[in-house]
Backbone as CSV, one residue per row, in Angstrom:
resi,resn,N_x,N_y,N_z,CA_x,CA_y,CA_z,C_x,C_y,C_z
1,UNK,12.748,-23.401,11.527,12.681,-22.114,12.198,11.325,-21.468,11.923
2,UNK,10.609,-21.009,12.703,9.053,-20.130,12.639,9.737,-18.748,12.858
3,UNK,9.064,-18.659,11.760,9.022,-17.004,11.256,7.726,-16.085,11.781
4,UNK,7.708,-15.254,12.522,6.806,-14.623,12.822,6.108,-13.623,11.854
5,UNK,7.449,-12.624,11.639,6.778,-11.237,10.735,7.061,-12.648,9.028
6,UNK,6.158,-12.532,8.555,5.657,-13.038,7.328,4.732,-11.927,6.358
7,UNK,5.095,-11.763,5.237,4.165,-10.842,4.164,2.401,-11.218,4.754
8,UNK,2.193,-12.117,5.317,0.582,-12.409,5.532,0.048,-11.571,7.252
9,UNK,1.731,-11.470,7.206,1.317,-10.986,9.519,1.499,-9.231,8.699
10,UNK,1.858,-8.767,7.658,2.291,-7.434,7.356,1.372,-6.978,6.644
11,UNK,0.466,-8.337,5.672,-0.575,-7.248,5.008,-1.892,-7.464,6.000
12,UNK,-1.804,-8.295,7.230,-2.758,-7.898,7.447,-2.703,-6.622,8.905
13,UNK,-1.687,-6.241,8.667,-1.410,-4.793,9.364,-2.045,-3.897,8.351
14,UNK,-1.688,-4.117,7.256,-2.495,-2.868,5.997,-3.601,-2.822,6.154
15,UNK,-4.397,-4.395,6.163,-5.689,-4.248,6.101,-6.511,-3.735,7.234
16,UNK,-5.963,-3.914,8.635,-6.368,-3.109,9.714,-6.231,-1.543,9.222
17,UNK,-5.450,-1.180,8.550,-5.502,0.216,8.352,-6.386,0.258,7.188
18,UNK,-6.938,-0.249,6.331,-7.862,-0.594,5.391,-9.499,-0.266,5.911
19,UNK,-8.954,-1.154,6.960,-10.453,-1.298,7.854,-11.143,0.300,8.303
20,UNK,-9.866,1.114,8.828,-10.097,2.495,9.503,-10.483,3.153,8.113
21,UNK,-9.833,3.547,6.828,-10.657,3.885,5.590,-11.843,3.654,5.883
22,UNK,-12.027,2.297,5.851,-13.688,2.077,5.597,-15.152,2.584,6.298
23,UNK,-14.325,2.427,7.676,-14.932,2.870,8.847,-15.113,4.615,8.597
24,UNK,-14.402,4.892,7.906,-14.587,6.799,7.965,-15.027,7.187,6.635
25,UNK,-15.367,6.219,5.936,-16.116,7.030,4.441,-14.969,6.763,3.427
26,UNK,-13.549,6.564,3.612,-12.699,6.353,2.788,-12.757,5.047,1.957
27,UNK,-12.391,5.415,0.623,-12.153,4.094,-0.476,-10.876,2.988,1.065
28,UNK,-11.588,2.107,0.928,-10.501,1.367,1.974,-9.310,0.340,1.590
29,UNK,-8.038,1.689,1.206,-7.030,0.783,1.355,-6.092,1.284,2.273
30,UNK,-5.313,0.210,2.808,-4.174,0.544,3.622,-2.790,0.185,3.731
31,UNK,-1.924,0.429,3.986,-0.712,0.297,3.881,0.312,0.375,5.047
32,UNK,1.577,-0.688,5.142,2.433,-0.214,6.010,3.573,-0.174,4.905
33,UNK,4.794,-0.191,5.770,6.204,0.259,5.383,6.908,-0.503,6.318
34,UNK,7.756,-1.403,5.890,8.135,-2.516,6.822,9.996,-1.881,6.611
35,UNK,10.971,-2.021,7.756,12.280,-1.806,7.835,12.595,-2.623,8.640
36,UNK,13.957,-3.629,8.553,14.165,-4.515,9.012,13.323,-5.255,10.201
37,UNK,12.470,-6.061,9.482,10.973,-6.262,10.512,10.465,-5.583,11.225
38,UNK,10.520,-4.562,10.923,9.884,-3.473,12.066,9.207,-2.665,11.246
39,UNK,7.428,-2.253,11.602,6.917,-1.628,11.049,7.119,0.124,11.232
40,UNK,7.561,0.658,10.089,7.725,2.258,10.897,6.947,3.304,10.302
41,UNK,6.019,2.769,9.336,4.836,3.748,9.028,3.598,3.084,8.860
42,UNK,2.565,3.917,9.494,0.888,2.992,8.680,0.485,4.097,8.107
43,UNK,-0.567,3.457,7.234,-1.562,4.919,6.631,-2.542,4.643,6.036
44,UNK,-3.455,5.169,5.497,-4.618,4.228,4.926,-5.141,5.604,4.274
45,UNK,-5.965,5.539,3.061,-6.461,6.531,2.393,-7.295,7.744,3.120
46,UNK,-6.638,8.983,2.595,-7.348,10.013,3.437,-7.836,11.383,2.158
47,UNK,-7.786,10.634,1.296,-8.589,11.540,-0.006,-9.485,12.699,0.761
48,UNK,-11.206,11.926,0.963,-12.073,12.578,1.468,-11.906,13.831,2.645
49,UNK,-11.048,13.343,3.755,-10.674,13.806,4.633,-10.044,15.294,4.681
50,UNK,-9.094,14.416,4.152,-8.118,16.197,3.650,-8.121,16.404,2.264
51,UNK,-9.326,16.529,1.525,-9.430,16.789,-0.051,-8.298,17.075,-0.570
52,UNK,-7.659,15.673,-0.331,-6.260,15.884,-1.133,-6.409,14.304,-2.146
53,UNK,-6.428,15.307,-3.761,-6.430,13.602,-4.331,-5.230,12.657,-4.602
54,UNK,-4.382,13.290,-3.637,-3.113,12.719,-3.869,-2.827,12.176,-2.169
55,UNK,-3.797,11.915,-1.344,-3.638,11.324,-0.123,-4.052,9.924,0.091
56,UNK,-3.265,9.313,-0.833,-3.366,7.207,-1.053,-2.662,7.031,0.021
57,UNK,-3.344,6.108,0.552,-2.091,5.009,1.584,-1.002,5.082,1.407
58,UNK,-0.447,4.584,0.444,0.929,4.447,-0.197,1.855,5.789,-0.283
59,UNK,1.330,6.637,-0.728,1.801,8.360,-0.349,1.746,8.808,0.924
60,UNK,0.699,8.508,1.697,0.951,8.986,3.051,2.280,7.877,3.735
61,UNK,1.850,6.683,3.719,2.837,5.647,4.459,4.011,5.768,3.976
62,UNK,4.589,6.319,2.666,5.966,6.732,2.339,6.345,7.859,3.165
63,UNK,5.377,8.738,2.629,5.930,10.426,3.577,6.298,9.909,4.841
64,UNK,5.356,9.311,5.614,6.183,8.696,7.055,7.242,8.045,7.390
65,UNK,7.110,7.469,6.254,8.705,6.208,6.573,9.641,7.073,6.299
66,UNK,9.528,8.521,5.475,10.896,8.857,4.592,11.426,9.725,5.912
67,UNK,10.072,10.519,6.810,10.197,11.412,7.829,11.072,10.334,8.827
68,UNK,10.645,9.135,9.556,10.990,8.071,10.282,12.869,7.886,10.038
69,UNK,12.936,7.554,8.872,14.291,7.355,8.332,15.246,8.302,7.830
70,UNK,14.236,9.839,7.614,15.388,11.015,7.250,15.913,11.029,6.388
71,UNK,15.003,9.964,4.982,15.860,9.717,3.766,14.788,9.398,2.956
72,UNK,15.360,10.604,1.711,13.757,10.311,0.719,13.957,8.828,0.245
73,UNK,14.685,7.858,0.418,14.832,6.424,-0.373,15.063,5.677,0.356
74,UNK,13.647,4.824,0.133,13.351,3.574,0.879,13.910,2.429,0.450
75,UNK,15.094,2.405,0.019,15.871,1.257,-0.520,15.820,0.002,0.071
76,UNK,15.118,0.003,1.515,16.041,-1.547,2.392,14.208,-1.626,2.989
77,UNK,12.971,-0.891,2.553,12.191,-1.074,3.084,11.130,-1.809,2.158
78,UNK,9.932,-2.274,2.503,9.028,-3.082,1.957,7.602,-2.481,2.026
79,UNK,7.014,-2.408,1.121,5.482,-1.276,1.295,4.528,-2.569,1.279
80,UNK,3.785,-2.881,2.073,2.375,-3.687,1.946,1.548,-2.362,1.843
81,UNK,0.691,-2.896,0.919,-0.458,-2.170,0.559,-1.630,-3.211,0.044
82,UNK,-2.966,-3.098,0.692,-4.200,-4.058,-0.032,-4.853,-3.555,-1.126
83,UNK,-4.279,-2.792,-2.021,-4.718,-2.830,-3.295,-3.392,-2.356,-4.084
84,UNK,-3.136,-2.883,-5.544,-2.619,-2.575,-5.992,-2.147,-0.978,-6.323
85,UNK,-1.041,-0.625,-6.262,-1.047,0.538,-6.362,-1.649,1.427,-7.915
86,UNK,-2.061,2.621,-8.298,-2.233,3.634,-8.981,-0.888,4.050,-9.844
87,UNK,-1.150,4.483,-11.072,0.139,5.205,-11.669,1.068,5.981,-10.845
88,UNK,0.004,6.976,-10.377,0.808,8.308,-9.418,1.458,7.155,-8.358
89,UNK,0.800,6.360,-7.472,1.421,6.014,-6.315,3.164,5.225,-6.921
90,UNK,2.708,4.698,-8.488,3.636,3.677,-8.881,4.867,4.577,-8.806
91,UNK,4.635,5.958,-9.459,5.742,6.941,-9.706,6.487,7.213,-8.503
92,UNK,5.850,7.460,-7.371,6.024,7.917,-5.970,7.141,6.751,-5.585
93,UNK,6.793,5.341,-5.819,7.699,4.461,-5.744,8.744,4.010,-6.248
94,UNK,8.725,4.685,-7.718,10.023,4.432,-8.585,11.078,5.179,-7.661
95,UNK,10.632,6.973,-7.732,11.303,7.574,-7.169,12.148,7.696,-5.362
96,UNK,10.779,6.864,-4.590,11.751,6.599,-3.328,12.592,5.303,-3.575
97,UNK,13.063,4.754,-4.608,13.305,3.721,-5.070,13.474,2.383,-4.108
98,UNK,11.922,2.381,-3.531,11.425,1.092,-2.695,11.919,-0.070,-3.008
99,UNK,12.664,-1.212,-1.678,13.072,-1.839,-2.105,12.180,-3.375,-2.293
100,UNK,10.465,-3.425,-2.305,9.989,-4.365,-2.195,8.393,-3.798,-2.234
101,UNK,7.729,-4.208,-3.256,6.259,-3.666,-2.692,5.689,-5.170,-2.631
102,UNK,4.372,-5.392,-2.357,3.599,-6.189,-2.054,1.993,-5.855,-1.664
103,UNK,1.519,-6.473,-2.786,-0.136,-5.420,-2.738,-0.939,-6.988,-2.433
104,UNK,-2.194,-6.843,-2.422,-2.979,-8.278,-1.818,-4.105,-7.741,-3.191
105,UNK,-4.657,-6.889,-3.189,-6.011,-7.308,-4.531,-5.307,-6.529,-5.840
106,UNK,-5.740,-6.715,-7.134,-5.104,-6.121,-8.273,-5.979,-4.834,-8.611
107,UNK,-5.866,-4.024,-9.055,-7.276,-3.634,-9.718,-6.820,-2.995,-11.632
108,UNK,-7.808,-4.221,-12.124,-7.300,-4.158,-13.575,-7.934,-2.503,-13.853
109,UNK,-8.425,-1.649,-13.380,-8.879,-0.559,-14.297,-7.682,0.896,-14.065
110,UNK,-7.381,0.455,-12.563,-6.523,2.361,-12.455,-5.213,1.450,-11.752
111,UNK,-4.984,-0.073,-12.100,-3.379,-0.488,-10.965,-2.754,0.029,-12.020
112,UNK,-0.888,-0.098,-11.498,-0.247,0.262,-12.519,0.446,-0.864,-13.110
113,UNK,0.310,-2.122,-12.912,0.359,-3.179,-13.664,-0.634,-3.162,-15.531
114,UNK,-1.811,-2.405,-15.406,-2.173,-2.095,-16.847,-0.598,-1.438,-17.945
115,UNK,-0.022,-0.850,-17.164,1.039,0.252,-17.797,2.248,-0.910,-17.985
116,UNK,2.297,-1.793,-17.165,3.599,-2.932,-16.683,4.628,-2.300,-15.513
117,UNK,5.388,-3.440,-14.880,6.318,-3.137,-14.087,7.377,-2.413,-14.289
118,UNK,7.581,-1.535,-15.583,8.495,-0.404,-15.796,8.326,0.524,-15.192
119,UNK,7.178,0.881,-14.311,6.983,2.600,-13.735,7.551,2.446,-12.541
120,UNK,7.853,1.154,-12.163,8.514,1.185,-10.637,10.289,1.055,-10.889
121,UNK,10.984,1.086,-9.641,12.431,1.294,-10.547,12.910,0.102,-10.325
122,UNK,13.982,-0.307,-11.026,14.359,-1.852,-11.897,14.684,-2.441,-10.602
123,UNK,14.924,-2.135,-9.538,15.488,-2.717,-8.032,14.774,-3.010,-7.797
124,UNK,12.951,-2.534,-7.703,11.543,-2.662,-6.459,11.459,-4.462,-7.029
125,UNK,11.360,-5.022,-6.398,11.011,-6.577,-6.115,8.929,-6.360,-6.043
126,UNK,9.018,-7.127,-6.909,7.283,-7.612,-6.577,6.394,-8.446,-6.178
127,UNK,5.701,-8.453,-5.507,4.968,-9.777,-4.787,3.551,-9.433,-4.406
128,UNK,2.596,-10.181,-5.534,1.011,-9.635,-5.125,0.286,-10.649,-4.974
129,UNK,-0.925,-10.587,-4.424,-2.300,-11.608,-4.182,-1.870,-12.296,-2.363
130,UNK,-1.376,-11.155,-1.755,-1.270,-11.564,-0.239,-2.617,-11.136,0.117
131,UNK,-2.946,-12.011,1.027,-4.351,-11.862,1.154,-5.413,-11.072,0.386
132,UNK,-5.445,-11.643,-0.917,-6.455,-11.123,-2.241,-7.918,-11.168,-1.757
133,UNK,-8.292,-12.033,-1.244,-9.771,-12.260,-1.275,-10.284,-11.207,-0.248
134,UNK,-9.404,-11.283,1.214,-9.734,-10.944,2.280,-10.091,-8.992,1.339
135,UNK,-8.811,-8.623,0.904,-8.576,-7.181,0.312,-9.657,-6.953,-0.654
136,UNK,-9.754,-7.943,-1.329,-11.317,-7.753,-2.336,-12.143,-7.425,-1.781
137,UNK,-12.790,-8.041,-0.919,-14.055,-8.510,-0.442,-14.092,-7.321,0.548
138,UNK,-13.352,-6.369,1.076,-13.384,-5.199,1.721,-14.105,-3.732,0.550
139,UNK,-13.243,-3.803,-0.535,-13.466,-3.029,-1.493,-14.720,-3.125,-2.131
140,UNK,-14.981,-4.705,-2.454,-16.498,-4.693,-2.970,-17.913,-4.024,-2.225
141,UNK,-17.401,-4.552,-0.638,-18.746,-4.495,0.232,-18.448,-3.002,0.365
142,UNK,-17.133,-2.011,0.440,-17.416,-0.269,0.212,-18.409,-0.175,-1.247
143,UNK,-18.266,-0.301,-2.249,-18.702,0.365,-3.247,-20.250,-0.160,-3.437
144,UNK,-20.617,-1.295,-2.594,-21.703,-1.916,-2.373,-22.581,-0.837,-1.931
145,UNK,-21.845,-0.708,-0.822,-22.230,0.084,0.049,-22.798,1.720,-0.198
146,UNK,-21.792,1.925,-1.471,-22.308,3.099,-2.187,-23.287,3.534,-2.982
147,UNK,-23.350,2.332,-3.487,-24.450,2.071,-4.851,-25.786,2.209,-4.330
Protein backbone atom coordinates (compact mmCIF):
# COMPACT_ATOMS: atom_id res chain seq x y z
CA UNK A 1 0.00 0.00 0.00
CA UNK A 2 1.60 3.74 -0.84
CA UNK A 3 1.14 6.03 1.66
CA UNK A 4 0.93 9.48 0.61
CA UNK A 5 0.76 11.85 3.79
CA UNK A 6 4.19 10.46 5.35
CA UNK A 7 6.15 12.52 8.33
CA UNK A 8 8.63 13.55 5.18
CA UNK A 9 5.31 14.96 2.84
CA UNK A 10 4.38 16.88 6.54
CA UNK A 11 7.70 18.26 7.46
CA UNK A 12 8.19 19.41 4.37
CA UNK A 13 4.90 21.46 4.69
CA UNK A 14 6.79 23.04 7.88
CA UNK A 15 9.61 23.78 5.98
CA UNK A 16 7.65 25.71 3.29
CA UNK A 17 6.44 27.64 6.20
CA UNK A 18 10.13 27.83 7.36
CA UNK A 19 10.93 29.18 4.07
CA UNK A 20 8.24 32.30 4.54
CA UNK A 21 10.26 33.06 8.13
CA UNK A 22 13.19 33.34 6.19
CA UNK A 23 11.97 35.25 3.43
CA UNK A 24 10.64 38.05 6.02
CA UNK A 25 13.62 38.51 8.41
CA UNK A 26 12.31 35.72 10.74
CA UNK A 27 14.63 33.03 12.60
CA UNK A 28 13.16 30.33 10.02
CA UNK A 29 11.21 27.77 11.57
CA UNK A 30 7.96 26.33 10.69
CA UNK A 31 5.40 24.20 11.67
CA UNK A 32 2.13 22.35 10.89
CA UNK A 33 -0.46 20.47 13.03
CA UNK A 34 -1.56 17.39 11.36
CA UNK A 35 -5.42 15.76 12.40
CA UNK A 36 -6.37 12.71 10.95
CA UNK A 37 -4.17 13.40 7.76
CA UNK A 38 -5.36 16.52 7.32
CA UNK A 39 -3.37 19.52 7.85
CA UNK A 40 -5.43 22.15 10.00
CA UNK A 41 -2.89 24.68 11.10
CA UNK A 42 0.49 26.27 9.56
CA UNK A 43 2.64 28.86 11.16
CA UNK A 44 6.09 29.76 11.10
CA UNK A 45 7.92 32.23 13.49
CA UNK A 46 6.59 35.71 13.85
CA UNK A 47 8.79 37.05 16.86
CA UNK A 48 10.10 40.13 14.81
CA UNK A 49 6.83 40.86 13.30
CA UNK A 50 4.55 41.14 16.13
CA UNK A 51 7.32 41.73 18.91
CA UNK A 52 5.98 39.00 20.58
CA UNK A 53 8.79 36.72 22.10
CA UNK A 54 6.47 34.19 22.58
CA UNK A 55 5.33 34.02 18.72
CA UNK A 56 7.30 30.40 17.75
CA UNK A 57 5.79 28.37 15.11
CA UNK A 58 4.80 25.88 17.45
CA UNK A 59 2.68 28.49 19.63
CA UNK A 60 1.16 30.07 16.82
CA UNK A 61 0.35 26.55 14.91
CA UNK A 62 -1.19 25.27 18.29
CA UNK A 63 -3.33 28.46 18.91
CA UNK A 64 -4.76 27.53 15.40
CA UNK A 65 -5.33 24.01 15.64
CA UNK A 66 -6.89 24.54 19.25
CA UNK A 67 -9.20 27.55 17.49
CA UNK A 68 -9.80 24.84 14.31
CA UNK A 69 -10.84 22.04 16.82
CA UNK A 70 -12.50 24.16 19.73
CA UNK A 71 -10.39 22.25 22.17
CA UNK A 72 -7.41 23.40 24.12
CA UNK A 73 -6.03 19.48 23.69
CA UNK A 74 -4.50 18.26 20.85
CA UNK A 75 -4.63 14.72 21.91
CA UNK A 76 -5.25 12.87 18.36
CA UNK A 77 -3.02 15.58 16.56
CA UNK A 78 0.72 15.58 15.40
CA UNK A 79 2.95 18.94 15.41
CA UNK A 80 5.82 18.90 12.64
CA UNK A 81 8.04 21.50 13.38
CA UNK A 82 11.86 22.02 11.61
CA UNK A 83 13.55 22.74 14.62
CA UNK A 84 13.42 21.28 17.71
CA UNK A 85 11.23 22.81 19.99
CA UNK A 86 12.31 25.52 23.05
CA UNK A 87 11.44 24.96 26.82
CA UNK A 88 8.46 27.45 26.62
CA UNK A 89 7.21 25.80 23.30
CA UNK A 90 7.96 22.21 25.19
CA UNK A 91 5.57 23.48 28.10
CA UNK A 92 2.90 24.75 25.60
CA UNK A 93 2.94 21.06 24.51
CA UNK A 94 2.83 19.22 27.68
CA UNK A 95 -0.14 21.25 28.41
CA UNK A 96 -2.21 20.87 25.02
CA UNK A 97 -1.22 17.38 25.74
CA UNK A 98 -0.12 16.75 21.94
CA UNK A 99 -0.47 13.56 20.78
CA UNK A 100 2.84 13.29 18.57
CA UNK A 101 5.55 15.90 17.88
CA UNK A 102 8.15 15.50 15.24
CA UNK A 103 10.94 18.14 14.74
CA UNK A 104 13.65 17.63 11.65
CA UNK A 105 16.98 19.68 13.15
CA UNK A 106 17.92 19.47 17.06
CA UNK A 107 19.31 22.45 18.53
CA UNK A 108 21.67 21.38 21.42
CA UNK A 109 21.78 25.05 23.01
CA UNK A 110 17.87 26.36 23.69
CA UNK A 111 15.90 22.53 22.40
CA UNK A 112 14.18 21.07 25.18
CA UNK A 113 15.75 17.77 24.81
CA UNK A 114 18.93 19.54 26.93
CA UNK A 115 16.17 19.42 29.95
CA UNK A 116 14.96 15.59 28.59
CA UNK A 117 11.62 14.32 27.41
CA UNK A 118 9.89 14.97 30.83
CA UNK A 119 8.64 18.60 29.92
CA UNK A 120 6.37 17.12 27.35
CA UNK A 121 3.43 14.98 28.79
CA UNK A 122 4.03 11.13 29.22
CA UNK A 123 1.41 10.45 26.12
CA UNK A 124 3.39 13.03 23.38
CA UNK A 125 5.16 10.25 21.16
CA UNK A 126 8.54 11.48 19.68
CA UNK A 127 10.11 11.37 16.39
CA UNK A 128 13.12 13.69 15.24
CA UNK A 129 15.80 14.17 12.36
CA UNK A 130 12.84 14.29 9.55
CA UNK A 131 14.44 16.06 7.13
CA UNK A 132 17.56 17.27 9.43
CA UNK A 133 19.89 18.42 6.89
CA UNK A 134 17.37 20.07 4.60
CA UNK A 135 16.11 22.08 8.30
CA UNK A 136 19.80 22.74 9.17
CA UNK A 137 21.05 24.02 6.27
CA UNK A 138 18.04 26.67 6.23
CA UNK A 139 19.01 27.90 9.78
CA UNK A 140 22.71 28.05 9.10
CA UNK A 141 22.49 30.04 5.74
CA UNK A 142 19.84 32.67 8.13
CA UNK A 143 22.44 33.32 10.74
CA UNK A 144 25.06 33.35 7.89
CA UNK A 145 23.29 35.68 6.61
CA UNK A 146 23.38 37.75 9.73
CA UNK A 147 26.84 37.69 10.64
Amino acid sequence: MITVFTDAYFMKQAYLEAQKAFEKGEIPVGAVIVCNEQIIARAHNNTEQLTDVTAHAEIMAMTAASTYLRNKYLNDCTLYVTLEPCIMCAGAIHWAQLGKLVYGASDEKRGFMRYGKELLHPKTQVEFGVMNAECASLLKDFFLDKR
